[in-house]
C-alpha positions in Angstrom: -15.1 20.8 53.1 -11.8 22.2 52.3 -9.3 22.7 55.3 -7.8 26.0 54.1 -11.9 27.3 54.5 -11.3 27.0 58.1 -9.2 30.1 58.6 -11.1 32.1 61.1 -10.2 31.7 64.9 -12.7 30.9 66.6 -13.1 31.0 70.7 -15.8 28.5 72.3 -17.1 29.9 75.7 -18.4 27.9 78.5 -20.8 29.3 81.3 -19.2 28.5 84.7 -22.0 30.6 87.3 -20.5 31.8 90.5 -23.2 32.4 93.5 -23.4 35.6 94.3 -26.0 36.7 97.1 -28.9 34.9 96.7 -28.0 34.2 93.1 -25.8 33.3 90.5 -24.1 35.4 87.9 -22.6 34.4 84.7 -19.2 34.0 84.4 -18.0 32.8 80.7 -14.3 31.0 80.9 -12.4 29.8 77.4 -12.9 26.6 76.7 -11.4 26.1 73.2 -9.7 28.4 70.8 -9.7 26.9 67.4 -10.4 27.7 63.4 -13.8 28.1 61.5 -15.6 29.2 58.4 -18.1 31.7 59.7 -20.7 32.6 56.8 -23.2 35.0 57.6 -26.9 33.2 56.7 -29.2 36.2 57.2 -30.0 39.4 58.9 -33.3 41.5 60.7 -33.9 44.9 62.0 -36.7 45.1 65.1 -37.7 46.8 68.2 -36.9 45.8 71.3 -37.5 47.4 74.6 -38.5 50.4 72.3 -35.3 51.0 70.5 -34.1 49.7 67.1 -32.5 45.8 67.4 -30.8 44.1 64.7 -30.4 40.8 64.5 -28.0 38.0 62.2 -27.9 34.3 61.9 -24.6 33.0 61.0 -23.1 29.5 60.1 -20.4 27.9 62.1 -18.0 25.0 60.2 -15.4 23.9 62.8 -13.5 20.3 62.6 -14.4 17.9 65.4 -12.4 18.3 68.6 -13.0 15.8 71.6 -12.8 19.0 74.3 -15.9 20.6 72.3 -17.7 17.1 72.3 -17.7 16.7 75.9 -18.6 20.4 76.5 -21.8 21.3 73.5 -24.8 22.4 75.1 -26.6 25.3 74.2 -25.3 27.5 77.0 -22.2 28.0 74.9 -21.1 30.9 73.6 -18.8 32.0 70.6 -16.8 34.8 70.0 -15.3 35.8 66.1 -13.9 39.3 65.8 -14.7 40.5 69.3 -18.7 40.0 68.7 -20.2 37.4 70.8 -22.5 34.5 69.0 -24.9 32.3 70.9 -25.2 28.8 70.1 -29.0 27.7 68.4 -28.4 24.3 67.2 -25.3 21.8 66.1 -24.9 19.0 63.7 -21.9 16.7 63.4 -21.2 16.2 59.8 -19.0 13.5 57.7 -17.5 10.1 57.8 -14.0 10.3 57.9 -13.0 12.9 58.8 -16.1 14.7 61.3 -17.2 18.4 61.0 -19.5 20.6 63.3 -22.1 23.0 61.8 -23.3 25.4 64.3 -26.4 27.8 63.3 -25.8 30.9 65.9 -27.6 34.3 66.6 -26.0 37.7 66.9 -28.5 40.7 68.4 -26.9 43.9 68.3 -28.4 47.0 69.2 
């Protein structure tokens, strides 16, 4: 992997829920704002609640970063672009020099 690939910025979420009532609600702060190669890996059209969904699958290359090691679960979110990704699976990559391959989903509607 090339540095000069990395050349997207790239904004980790983290899920910090506030109680509200008798429940909680989602809040999503900033964790870490960083560059990654985003490659889109496929696409899909459905229905959901009776109107047309589609869904993407993308590929997420980001170098290793000790805040994102302490913080990966799958409650993360990512944002590229102003669209929000969530966060399917991770893989830490290399031997030297460490890499993080994230597989995320995109439903749009």
């Amino acid at each position: 992997m090339d540095i000069g690939q990395l050349n997207k910025v790239i904004t980790f979420k983290q899920n910090n829920p506030i109680q509200k009532g008798a429940g909680k609600e989602d809040v999503y702060t900033t964790l870490l704002t960083t560059r990654g190669k985003m490659t889109q890996l496929n696409s899909s059209r459905g229905t959901q609640y009776g109107e047309i969904s589609e869904g993407a699958r993308w590929e997420l290359i980001v170098r290793y970063e000790t805040d994102l090691e302490d913080a990966l679960s799958m409650k993360l979110k990512v944002e590229y672009e102003g669209r929000t990704f969530t966060v399917d699976s991770w893989v830490k990559e290399g031997e030297k020099r460490f890499y993080y391959k994230f597989i995320l989903s995109e439903q749009r509607s």
